[in-house]
N, C-alpha and C positions, 0 to 999 in steps of 0.2 A: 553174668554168671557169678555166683558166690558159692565158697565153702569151705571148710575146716582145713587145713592143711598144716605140716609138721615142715619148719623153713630151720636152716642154719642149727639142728641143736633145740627151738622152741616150738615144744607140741600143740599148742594153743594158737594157729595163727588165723587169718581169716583172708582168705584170697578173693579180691575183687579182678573182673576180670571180662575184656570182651575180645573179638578174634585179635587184636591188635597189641595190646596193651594190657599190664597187671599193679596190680599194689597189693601186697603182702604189709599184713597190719598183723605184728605182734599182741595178744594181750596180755604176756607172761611178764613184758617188764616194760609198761604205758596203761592204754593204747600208744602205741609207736610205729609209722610208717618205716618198714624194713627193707621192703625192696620197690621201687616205681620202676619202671621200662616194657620195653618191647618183649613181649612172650618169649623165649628164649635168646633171648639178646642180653646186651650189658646191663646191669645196677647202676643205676643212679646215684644212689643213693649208699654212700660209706656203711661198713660193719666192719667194727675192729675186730680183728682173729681171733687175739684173745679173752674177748667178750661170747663170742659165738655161743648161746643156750644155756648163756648163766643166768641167774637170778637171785634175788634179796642179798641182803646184808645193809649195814650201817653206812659204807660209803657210797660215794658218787662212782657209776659207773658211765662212761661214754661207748655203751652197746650198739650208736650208729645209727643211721636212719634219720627220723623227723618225730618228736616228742609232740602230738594233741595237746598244748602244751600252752599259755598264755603268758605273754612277760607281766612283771618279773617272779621268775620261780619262787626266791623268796621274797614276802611279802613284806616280813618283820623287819630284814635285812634294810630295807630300805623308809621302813617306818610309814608305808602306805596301809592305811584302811581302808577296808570296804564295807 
């Protein structure tokens, strides 16, 4: 099952899901996996408090979860081309 769902704060999220098990995939600030576990059971998966349904700005924020995300973030940083 999949569908829309408003998680932590972020209106945009997308819930994957079958009787057992979920993953709540953020796309307001990734894609970023938000929540993995057992259908009303514990998160796996960290979300800082004070991040809960923010979004944009200039710095780095650690909103939690799992970043779709390939190393290394920065590319420049390290003087790799692709």
């Amino acid at each position: 099952m999949m569908e829309i769902v408003y998680f932590e704060g972020w209106p945009n999220c997308i819930r994957m899901s079958n009787r057992e098990i979920e993953l709540i995939i953020t796309t307001d600030v990734g894609p970023r996996i938000i929540r993995c576990g057992y259908i009303n059971g514990q998160n796996l998966l960290y979300i800082a408090g004070t991040e809960k349904g923010t979004t944009g700005g200039s710095e780095w924020h650690i909103y939690g979860g799992h970043r779709l995300w390939h190393a290394p973030e920065v590319i420049k940083k390290y003087g790799i081309t692709t």
